[in-house]
Phi, psi and omega in degrees: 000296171302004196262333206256339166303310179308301192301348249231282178341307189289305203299311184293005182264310146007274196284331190291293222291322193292339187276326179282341144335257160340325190264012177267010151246105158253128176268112135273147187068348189355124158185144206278139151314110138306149177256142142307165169294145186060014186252109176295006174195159176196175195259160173226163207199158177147154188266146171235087210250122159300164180233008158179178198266137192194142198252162199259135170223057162158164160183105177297123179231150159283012190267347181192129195323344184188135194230141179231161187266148150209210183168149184273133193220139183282169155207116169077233172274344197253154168240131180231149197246114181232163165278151190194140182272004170191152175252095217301131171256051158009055197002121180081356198262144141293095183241170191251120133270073225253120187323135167076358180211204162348123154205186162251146175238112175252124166298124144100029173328145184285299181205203211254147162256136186280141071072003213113013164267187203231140187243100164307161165193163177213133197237154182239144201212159182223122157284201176317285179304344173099356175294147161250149175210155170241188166215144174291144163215156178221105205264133184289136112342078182252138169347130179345282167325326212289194197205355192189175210251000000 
């Protein structure tokens, strides 16, 4: 009986810590570019306000072989799109991942994305110290056009 309480314990402790783990990044708004047939990549957006300072270094979807952080930059003359290994979250700050600025890219699309369907994805964050944790989000399918949630 104490071995199964103890187990009972453990799991819920578990389940507290990973989840306050996760709740130190709140994603607001998540949402995905619809895509076309043949078109291999589209952008995800969303707001991200840290709970202490911690950086965005990854995020993975099944909808496409590969999701990279990136962000828009002049160069010269040109606005240029680079990949960036990590996106600083500043504690308490609210930053935009936005069409023209900060986005996630998923590369190698699976298939074309719809309209009102929902795209898992897992962002992955790094703290001060280097712990890392992720969180799920299921991010909406907004029109070829949009520009915002």
């Amino acid at each position: 009986m104490i071995a199964r309480l103890s187990s009972a314990a453990l799991a819920v402790s578990l389940f507290v810590f990973s989840t306050a783990a996760a709740a130190q990044v709140a994603v607001e708004a998540p949402w995905v570019r619809a895509s076309v047939a043949q078109q291999h990549a589209t952008g995800a957006f969303m707001r991200l306000t840290a709970q202490r300072d911690t950086r965005l270094v990854g995020a993975r979807s099944p909808a496409a072989e590969a999701v990279e952080v990136h962000e828009m930059a002049m160069e010269g003359q040109m606005m240029r799109m680079r990949q960036i290994a990590a996106l600083p979250l500043p504690r308490g700050r609210s930053i935009a991942l936005a069409p023209g600025g900060y986005h996630i890219m998923l590369i190698g699309l699976r298939r074309a994305l719809r309209p009102g369907e929902r795209v898992p994805m897992t962002l992955v964050f790094e703290d001060a110290h280097g712990k890392r944790s992720e969180t799920e989000v299921q991010a909406l399918v907004r029109p070829l056009g949009a520009t915002g949630p």
